[in-house]
Backbone of each chain as ProteinMPNN parsed JSONL, in Angstrom:
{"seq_chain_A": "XXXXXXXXXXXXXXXXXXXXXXXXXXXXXXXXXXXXXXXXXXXXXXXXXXXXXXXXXXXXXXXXXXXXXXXXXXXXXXXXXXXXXXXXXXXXXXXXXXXXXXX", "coords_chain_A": {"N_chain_A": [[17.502, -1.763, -8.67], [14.836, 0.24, -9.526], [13.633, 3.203, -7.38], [12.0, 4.692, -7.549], [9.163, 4.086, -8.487], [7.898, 3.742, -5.821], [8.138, 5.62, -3.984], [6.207, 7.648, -5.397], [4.421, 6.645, -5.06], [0.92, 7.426, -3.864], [-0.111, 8.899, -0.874], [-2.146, 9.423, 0.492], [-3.965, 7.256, -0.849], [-2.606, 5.166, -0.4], [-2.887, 4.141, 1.722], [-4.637, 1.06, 3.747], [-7.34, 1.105, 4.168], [-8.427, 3.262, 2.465], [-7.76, 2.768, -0.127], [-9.255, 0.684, -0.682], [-11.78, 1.874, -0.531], [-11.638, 3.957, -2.53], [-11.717, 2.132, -4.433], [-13.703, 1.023, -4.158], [-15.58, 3.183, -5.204], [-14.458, 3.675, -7.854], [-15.404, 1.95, -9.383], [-18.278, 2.82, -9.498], [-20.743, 4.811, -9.934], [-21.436, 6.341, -7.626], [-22.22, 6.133, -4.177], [-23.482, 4.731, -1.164], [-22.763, 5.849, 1.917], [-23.761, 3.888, 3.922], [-23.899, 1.578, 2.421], [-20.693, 1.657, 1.83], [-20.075, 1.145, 4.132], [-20.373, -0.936, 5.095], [-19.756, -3.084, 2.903], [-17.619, -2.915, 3.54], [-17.136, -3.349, 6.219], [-16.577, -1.344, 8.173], [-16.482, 0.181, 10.762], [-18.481, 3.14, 12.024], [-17.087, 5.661, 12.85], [-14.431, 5.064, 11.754], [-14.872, 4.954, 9.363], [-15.587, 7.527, 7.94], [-13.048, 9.258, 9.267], [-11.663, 8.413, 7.135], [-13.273, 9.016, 4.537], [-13.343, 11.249, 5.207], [-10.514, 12.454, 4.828], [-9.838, 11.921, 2.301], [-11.808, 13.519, 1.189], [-10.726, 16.181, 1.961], [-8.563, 15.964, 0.554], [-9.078, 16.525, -2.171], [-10.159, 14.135, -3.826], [-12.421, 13.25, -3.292], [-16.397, 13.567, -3.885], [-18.507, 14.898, -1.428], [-22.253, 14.495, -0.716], [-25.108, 15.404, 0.877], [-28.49, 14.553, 1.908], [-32.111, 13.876, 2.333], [-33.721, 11.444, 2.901], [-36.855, 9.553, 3.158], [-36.503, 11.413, 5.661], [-34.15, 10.701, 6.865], [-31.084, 11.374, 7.219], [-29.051, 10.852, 4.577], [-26.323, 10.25, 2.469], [-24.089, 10.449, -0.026], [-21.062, 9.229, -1.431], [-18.539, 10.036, -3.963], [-16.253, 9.827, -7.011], [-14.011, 12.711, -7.574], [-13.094, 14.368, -10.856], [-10.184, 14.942, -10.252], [-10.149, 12.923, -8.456], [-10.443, 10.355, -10.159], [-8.491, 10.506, -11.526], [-5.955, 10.496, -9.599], [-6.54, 8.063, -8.873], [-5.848, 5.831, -10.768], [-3.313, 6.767, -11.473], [-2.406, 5.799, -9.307], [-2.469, 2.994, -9.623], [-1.561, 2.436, -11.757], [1.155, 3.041, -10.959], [0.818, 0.725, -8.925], [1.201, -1.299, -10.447], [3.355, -1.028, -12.154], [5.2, -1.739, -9.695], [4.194, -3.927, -9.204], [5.221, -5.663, -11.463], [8.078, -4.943, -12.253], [8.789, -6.115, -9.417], [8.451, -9.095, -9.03], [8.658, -11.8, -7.673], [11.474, -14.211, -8.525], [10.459, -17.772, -9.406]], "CA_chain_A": [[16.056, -1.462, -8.597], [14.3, 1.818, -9.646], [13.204, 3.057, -6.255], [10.898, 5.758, -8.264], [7.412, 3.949, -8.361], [7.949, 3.439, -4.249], [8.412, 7.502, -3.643], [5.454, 8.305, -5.741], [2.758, 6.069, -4.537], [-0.082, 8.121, -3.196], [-0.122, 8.11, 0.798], [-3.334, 9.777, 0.872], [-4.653, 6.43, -1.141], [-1.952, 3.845, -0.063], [-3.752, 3.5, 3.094], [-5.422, 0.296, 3.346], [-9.354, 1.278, 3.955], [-8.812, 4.581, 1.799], [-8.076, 2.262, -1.075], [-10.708, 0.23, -0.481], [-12.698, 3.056, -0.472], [-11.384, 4.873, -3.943], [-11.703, 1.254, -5.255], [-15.386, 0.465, -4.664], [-16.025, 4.422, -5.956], [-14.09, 3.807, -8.87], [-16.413, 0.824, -10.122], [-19.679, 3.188, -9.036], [-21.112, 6.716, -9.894], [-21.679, 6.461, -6.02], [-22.305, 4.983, -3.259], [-23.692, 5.849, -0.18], [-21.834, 6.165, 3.249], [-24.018, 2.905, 4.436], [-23.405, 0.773, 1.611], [-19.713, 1.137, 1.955], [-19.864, 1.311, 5.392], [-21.4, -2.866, 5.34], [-19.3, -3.782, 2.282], [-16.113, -3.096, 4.293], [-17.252, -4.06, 7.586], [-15.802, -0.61, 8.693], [-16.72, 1.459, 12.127], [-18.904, 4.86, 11.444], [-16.127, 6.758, 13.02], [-13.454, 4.811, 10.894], [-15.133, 5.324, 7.648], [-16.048, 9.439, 8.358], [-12.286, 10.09, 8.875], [-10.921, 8.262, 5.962], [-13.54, 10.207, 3.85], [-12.785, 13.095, 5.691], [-9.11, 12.861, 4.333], [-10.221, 11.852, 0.808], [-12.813, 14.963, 0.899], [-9.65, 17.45, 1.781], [-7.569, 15.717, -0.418], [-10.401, 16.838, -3.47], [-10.608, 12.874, -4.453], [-14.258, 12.697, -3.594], [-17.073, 14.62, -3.302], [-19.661, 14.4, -0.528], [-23.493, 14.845, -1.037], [-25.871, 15.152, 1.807], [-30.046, 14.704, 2.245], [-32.535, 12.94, 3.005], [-34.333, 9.956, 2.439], [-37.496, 9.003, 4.401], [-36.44, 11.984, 6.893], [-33.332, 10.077, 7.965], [-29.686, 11.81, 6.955], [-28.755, 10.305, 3.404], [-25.009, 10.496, 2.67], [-23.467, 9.694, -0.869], [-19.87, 9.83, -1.792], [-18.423, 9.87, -5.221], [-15.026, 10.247, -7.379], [-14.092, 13.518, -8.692], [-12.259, 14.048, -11.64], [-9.034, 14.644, -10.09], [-9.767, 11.662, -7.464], [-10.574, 9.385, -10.369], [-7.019, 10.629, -11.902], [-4.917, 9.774, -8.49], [-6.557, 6.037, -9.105], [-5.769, 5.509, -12.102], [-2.236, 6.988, -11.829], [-1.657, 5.043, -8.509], [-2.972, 1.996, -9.773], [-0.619, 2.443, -12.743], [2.25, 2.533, -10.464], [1.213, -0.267, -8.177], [1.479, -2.025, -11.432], [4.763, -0.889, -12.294], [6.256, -2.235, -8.985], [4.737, -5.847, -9.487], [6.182, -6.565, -13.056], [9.441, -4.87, -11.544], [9.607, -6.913, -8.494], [7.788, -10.188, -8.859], [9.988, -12.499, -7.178], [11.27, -15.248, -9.155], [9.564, -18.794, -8.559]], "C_chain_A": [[15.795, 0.039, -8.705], [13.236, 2.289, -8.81], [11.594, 4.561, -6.731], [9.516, 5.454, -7.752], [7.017, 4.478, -6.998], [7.229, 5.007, -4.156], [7.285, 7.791, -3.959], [4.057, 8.074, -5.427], [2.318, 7.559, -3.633], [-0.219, 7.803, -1.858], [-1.266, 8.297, 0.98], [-4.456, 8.307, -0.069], [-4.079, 5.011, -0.752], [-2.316, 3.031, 0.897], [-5.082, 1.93, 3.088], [-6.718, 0.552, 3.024], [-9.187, 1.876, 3.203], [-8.887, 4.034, 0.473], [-8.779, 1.686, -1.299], [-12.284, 0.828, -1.011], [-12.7, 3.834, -2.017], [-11.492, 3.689, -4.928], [-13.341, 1.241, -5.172], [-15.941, 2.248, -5.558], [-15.6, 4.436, -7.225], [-14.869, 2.742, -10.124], [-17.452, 1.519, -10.246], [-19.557, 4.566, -9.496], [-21.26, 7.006, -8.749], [-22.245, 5.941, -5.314], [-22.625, 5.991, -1.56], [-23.019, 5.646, 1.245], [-22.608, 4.531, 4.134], [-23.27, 1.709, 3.499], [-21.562, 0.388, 1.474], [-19.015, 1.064, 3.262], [-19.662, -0.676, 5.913], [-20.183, -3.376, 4.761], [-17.984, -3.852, 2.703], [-15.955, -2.936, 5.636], [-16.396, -2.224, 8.548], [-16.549, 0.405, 10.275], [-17.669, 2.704, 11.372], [-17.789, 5.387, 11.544], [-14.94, 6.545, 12.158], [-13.785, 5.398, 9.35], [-15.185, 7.077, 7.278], [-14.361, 10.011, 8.07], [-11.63, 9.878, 8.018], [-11.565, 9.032, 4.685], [-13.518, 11.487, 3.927], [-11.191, 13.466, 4.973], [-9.306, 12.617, 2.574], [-10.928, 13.272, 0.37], [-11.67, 15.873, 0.721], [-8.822, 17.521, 0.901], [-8.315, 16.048, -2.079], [-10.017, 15.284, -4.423], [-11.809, 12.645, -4.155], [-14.897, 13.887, -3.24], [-18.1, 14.08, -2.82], [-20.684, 15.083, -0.547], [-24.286, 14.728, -0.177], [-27.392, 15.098, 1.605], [-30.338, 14.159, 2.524], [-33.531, 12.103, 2.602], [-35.031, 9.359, 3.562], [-36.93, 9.39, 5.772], [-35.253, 11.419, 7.93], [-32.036, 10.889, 6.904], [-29.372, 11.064, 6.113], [-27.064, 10.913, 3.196], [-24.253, 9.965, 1.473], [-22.049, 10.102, -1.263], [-19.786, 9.376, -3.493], [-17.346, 10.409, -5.692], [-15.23, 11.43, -8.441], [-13.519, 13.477, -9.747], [-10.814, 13.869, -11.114], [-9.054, 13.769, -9.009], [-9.279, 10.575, -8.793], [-8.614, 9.679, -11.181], [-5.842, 10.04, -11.141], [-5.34, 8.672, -8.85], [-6.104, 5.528, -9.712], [-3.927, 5.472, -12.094], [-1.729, 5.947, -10.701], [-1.496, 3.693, -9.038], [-1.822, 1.814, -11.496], [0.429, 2.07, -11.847], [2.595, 1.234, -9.636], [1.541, -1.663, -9.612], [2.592, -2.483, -12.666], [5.728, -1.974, -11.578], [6.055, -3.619, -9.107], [5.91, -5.996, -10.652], [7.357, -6.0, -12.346], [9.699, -5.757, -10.506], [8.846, -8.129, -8.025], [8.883, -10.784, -8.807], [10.114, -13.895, -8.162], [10.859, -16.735, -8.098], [10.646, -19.583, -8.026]], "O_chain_A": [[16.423, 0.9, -8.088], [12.071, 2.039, -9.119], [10.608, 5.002, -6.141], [8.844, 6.114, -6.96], [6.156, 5.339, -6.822], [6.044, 5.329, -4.255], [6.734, 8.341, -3.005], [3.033, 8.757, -5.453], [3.002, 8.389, -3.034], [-0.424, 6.636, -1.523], [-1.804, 7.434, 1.674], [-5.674, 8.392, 0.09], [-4.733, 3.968, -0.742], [-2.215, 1.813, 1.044], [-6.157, 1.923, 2.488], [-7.233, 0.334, 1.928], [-9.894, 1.358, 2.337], [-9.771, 4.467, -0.265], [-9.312, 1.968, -2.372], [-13.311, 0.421, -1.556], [-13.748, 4.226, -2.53], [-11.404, 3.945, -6.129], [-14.061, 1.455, -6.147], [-16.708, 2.197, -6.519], [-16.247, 5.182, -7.961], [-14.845, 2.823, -11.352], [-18.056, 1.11, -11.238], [-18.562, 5.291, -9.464], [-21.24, 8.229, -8.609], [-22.987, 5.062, -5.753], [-22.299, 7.075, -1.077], [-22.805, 4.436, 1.169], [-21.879, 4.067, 5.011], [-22.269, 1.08, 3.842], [-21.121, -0.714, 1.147], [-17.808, 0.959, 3.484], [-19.023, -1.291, 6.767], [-19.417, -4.008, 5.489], [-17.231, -4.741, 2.305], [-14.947, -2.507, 6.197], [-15.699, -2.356, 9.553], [-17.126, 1.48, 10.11], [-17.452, 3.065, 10.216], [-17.236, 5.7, 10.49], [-14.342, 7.541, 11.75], [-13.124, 6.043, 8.536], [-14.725, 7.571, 6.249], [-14.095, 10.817, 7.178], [-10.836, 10.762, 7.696], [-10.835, 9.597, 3.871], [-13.615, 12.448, 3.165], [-10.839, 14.605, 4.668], [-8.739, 13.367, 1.78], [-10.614, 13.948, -0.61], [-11.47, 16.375, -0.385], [-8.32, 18.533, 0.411], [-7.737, 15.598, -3.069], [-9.639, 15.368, -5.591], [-12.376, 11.754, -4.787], [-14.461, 14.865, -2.633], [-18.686, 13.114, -3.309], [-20.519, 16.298, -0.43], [-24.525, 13.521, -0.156], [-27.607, 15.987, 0.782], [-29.633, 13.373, 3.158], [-34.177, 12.5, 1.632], [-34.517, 8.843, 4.554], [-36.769, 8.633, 6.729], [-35.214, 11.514, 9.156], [-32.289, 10.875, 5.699], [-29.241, 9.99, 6.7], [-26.696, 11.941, 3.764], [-23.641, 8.934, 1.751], [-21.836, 11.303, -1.427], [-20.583, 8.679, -4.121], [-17.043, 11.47, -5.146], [-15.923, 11.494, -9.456], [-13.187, 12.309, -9.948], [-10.199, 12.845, -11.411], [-7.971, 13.701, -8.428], [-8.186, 10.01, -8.758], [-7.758, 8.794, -11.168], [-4.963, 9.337, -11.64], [-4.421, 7.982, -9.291], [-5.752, 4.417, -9.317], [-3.277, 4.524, -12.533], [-0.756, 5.247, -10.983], [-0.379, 3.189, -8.923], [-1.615, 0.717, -12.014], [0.737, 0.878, -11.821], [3.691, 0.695, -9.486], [2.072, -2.759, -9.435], [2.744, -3.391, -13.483], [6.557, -2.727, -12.089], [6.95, -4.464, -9.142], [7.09, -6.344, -10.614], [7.763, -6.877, -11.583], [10.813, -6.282, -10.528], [8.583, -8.272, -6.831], [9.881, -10.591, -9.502], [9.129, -14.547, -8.511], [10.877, -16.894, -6.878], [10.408, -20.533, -7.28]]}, "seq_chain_B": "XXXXXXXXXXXXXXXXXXXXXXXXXXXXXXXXXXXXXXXXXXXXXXXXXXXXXXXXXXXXXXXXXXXXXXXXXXXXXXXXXXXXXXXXXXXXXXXXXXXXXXX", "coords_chain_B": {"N_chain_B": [[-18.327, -5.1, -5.293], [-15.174, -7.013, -3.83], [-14.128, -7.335, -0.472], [-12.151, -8.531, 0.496], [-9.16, -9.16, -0.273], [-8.19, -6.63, 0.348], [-8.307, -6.538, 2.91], [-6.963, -8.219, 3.688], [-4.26, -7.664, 3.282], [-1.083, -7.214, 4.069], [0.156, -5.631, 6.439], [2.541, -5.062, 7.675], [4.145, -5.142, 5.876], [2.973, -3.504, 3.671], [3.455, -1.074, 3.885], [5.038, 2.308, 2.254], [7.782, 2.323, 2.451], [9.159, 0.004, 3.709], [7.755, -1.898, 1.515], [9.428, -1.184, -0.663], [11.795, -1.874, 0.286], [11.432, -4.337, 1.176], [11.108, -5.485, -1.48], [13.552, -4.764, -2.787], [15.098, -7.074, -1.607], [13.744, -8.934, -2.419], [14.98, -9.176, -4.946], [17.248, -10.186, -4.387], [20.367, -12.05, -2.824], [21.336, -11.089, -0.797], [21.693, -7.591, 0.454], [23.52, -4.749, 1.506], [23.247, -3.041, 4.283], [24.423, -0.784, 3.686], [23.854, -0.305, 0.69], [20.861, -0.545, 0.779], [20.259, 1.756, 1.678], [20.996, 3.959, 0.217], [19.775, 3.27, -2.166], [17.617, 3.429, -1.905], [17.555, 6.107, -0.553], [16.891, 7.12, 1.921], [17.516, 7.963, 5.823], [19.379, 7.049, 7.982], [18.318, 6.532, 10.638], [15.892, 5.927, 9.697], [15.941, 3.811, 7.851], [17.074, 1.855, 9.791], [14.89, 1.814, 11.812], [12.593, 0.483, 10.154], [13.906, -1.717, 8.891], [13.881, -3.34, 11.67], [11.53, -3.342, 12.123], [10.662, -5.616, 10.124], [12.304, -7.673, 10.813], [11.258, -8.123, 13.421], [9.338, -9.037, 12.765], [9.79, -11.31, 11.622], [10.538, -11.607, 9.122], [13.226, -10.812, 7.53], [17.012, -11.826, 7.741], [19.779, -9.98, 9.533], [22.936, -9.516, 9.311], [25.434, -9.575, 11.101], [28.782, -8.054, 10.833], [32.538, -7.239, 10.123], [34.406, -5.294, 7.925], [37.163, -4.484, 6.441], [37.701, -3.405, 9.283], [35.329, -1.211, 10.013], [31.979, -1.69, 11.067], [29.773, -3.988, 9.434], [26.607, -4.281, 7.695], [24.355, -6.755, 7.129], [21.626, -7.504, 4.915], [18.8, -10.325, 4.523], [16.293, -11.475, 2.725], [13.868, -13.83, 5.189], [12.829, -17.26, 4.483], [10.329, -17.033, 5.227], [9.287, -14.616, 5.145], [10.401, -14.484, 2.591], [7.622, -15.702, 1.234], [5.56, -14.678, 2.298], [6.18, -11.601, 1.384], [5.661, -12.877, -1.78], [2.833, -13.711, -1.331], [1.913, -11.1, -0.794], [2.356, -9.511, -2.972], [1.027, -11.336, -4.645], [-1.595, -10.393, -3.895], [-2.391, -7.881, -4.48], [-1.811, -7.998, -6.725], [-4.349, -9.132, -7.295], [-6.25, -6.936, -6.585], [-5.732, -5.26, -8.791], [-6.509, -6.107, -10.75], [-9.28, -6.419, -10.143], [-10.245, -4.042, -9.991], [-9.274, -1.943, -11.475], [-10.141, 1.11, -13.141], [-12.309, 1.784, -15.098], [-11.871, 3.07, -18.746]], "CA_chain_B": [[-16.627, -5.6, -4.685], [-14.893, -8.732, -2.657], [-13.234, -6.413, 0.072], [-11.538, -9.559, 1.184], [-7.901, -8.728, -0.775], [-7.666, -5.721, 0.833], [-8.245, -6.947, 4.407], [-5.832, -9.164, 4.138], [-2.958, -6.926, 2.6], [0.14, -7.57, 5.444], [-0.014, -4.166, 7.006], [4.086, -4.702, 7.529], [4.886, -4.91, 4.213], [2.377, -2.471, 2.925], [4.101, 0.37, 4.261], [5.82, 2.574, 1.151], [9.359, 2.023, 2.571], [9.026, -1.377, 3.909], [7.422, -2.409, 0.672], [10.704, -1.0, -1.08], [12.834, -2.66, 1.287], [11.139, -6.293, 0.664], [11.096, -5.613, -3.145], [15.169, -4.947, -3.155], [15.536, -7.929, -1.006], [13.394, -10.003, -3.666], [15.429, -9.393, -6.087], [19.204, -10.585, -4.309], [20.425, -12.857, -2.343], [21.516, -10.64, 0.17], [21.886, -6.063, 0.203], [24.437, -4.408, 2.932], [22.39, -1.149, 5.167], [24.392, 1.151, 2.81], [23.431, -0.027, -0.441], [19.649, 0.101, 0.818], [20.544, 3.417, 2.322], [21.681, 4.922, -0.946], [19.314, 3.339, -3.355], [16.057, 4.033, -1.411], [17.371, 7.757, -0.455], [16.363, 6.85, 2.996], [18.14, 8.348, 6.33], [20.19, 6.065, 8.704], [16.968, 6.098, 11.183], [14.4, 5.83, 9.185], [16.293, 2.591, 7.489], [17.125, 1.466, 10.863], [13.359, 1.722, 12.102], [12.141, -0.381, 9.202], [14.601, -3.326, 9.165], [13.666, -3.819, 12.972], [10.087, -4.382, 12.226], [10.624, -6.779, 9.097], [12.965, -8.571, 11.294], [10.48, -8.353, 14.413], [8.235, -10.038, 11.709], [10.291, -12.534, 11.009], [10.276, -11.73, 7.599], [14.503, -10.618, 7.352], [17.353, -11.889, 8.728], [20.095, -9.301, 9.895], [23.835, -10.423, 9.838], [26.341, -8.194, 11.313], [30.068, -8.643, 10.353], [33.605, -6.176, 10.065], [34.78, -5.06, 6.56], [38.061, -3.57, 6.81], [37.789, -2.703, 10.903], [34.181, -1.185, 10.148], [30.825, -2.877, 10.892], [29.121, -4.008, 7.597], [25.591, -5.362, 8.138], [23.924, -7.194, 5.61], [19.893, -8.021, 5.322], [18.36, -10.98, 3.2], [14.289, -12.35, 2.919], [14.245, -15.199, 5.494], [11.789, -18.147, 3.744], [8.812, -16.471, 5.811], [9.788, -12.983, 3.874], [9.527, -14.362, 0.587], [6.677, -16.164, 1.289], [4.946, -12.946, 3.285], [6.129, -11.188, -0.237], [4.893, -13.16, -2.434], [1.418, -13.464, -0.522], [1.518, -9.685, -1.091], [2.231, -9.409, -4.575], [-0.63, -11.833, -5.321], [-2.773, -9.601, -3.44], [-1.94, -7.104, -5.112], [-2.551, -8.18, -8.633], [-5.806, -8.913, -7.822], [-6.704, -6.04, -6.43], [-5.342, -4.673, -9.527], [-7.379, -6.784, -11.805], [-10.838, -6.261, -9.718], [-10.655, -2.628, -9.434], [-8.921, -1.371, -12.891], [-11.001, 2.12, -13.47], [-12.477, 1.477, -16.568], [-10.99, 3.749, -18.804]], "C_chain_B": [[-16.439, -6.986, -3.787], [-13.65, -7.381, -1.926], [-12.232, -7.113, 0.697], [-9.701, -9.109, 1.164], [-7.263, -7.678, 0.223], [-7.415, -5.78, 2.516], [-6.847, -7.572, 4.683], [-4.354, -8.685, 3.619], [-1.84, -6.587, 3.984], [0.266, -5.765, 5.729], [1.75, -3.628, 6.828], [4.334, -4.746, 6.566], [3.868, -3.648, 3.684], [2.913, -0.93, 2.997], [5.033, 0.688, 3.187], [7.519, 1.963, 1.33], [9.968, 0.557, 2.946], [8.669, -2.16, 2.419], [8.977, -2.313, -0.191], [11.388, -1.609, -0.464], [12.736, -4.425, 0.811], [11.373, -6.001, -0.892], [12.661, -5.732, -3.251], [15.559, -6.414, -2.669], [15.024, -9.187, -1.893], [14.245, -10.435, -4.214], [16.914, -9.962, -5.805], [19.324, -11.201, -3.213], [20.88, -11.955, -0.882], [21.964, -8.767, -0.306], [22.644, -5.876, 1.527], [22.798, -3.138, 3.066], [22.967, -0.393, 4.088], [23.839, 1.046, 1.374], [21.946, 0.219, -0.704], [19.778, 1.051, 0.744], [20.48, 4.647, 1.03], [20.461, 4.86, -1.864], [18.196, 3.543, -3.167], [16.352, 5.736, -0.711], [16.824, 7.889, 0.698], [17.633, 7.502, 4.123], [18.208, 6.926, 7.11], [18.969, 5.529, 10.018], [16.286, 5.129, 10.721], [14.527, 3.739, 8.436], [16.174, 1.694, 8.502], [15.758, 0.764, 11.855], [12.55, 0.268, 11.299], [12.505, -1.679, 9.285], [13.817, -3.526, 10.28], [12.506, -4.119, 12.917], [9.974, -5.348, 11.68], [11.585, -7.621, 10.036], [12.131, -9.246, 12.469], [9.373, -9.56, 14.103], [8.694, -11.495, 11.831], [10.507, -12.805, 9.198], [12.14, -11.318, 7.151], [15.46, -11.014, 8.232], [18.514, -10.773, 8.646], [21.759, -10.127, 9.998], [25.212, -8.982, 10.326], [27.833, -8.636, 11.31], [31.219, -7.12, 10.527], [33.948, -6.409, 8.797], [36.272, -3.896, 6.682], [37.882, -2.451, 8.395], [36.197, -2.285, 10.618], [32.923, -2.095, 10.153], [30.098, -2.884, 9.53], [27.674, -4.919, 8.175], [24.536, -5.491, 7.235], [22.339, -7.71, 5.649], [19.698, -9.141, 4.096], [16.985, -11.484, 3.872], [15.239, -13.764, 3.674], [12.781, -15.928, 4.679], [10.49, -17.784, 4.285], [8.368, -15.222, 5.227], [9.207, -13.244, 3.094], [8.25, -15.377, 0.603], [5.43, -15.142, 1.504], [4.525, -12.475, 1.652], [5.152, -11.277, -1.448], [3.115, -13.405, -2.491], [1.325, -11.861, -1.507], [1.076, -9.532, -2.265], [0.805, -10.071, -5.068], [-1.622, -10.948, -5.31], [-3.09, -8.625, -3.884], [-2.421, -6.975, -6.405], [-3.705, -8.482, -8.488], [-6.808, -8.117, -7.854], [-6.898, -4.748, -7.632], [-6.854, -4.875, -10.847], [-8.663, -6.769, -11.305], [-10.991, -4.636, -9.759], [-9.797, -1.745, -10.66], [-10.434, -0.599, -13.217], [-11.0, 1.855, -14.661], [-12.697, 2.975, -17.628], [-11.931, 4.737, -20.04]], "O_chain_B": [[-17.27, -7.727, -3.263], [-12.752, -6.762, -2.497], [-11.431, -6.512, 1.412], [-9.054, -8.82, 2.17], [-6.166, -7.782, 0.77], [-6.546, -5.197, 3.163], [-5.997, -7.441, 5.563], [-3.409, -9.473, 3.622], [-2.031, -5.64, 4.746], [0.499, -4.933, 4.853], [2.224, -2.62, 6.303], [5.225, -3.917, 6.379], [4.533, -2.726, 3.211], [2.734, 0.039, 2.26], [5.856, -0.179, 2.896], [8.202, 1.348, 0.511], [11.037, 0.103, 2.536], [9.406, -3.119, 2.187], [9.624, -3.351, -0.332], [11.834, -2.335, -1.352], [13.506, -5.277, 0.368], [12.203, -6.805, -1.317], [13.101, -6.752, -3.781], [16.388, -6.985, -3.378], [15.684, -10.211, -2.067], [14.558, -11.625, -4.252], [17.696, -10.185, -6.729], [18.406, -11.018, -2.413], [20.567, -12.52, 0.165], [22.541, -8.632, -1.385], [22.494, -6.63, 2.488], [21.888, -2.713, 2.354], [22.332, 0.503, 3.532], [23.401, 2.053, 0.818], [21.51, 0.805, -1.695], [19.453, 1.581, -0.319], [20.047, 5.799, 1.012], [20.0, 5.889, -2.357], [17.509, 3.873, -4.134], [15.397, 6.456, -0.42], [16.098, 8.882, 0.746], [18.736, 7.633, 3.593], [17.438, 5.974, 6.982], [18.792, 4.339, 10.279], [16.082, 3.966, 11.07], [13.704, 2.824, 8.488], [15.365, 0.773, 8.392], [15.669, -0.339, 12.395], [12.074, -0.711, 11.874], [11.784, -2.617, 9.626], [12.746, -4.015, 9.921], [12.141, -5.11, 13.551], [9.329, -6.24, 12.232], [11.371, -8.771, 9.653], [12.13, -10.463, 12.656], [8.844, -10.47, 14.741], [8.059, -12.52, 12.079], [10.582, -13.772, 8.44], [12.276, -11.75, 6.007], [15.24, -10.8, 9.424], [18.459, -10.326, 7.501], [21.864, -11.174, 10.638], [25.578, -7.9, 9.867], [28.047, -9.714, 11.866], [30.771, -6.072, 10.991], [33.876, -7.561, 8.369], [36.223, -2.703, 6.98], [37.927, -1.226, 8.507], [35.509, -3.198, 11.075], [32.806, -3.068, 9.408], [29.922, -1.941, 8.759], [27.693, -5.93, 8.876], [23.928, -4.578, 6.676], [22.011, -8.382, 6.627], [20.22, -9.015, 2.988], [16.696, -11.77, 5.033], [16.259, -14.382, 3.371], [11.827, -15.227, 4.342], [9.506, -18.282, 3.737], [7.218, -14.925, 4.903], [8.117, -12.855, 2.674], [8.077, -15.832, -0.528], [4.482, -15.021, 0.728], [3.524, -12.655, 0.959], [4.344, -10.495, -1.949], [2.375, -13.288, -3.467], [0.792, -11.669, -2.6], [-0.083, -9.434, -2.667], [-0.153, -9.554, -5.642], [-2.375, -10.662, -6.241], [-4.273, -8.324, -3.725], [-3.153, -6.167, -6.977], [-4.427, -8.217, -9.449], [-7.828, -8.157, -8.541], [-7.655, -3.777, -7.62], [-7.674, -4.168, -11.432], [-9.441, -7.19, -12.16], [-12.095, -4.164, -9.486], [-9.88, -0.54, -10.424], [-11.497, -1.172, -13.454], [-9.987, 1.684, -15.339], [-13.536, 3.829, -17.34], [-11.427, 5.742, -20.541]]}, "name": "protein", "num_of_chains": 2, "seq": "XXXXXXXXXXXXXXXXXXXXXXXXXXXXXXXXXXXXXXXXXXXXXXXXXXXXXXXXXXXXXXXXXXXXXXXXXXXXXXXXXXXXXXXXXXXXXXXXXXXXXXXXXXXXXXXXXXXXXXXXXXXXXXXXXXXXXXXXXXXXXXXXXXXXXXXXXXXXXXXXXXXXXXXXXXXXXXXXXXXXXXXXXXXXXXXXXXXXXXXXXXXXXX"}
């Protein structure tokens, strides 16, 4: 087995929610901090620090205002986020066809 | 999105080194500790660590034996493993196939 793909996966996206997260952004021009807050049933405080590590990691960028005077909040993939997706999502696609178990 | 896939992605197997670990074990009927050891580039811990949860799982069994006076100890998927596994993998590809950045 060519232990390569393994090593290279992305940790900063391997994370369950974070992919989650770089997946519904990667379908969307953006999305706002409620909307994927609902669609993945996630905590405020859960969702904040997984975009907090996406933000540092420069895979998204975060947009603040306001809307009917209440704190508006949209995230969105940059170029070099939508690049990590793409490339991870390549590799997780590597390791199936490599190690789909026979039937 | 259906955030369902991702919910349900086995947390123990999802882990980079664990995932490597079940994938070698896919593929053979049984691997010793050193030939993991070697071909995942992994330290004697860190290997050590890992097995003990997939076993905690129930997902490997563990056989320990002597090979010329030294201990030799050998891992293979028990039928809950490759079941676990294969679960994964599915999950996997669909996640693949719902969330492919369109290009």
């Amino acid at each position: 087995m060519n232990p390569e793909p393994f090593l290279q996966l992305d940790r900063v996206i391997h994370e369950k929610g974070r992919l989650a997260i770089m997946s519904m952004l990667a379908a969307s021009p953006e999305l706002s901090f409620i909307e994927m807050r609902d669609a993945l049933n996630m905590t405020d405080g859960n969702l904040t620090t997984h975009i907090r590590t996406l933000q540092e990691s420069g895979y998204i960028s975060i947009s603040k205002s306001y809307q009917n005077n209440r704190p508006h909040t949209t995230c969105s993939l940059t170029p070099s986020g939508k690049k990590a997706f793409t490339g991870y999502i390549n590799l997780l696609e590597q390791i199936i066809q490599q190690n789909k178990p026979k039937q």
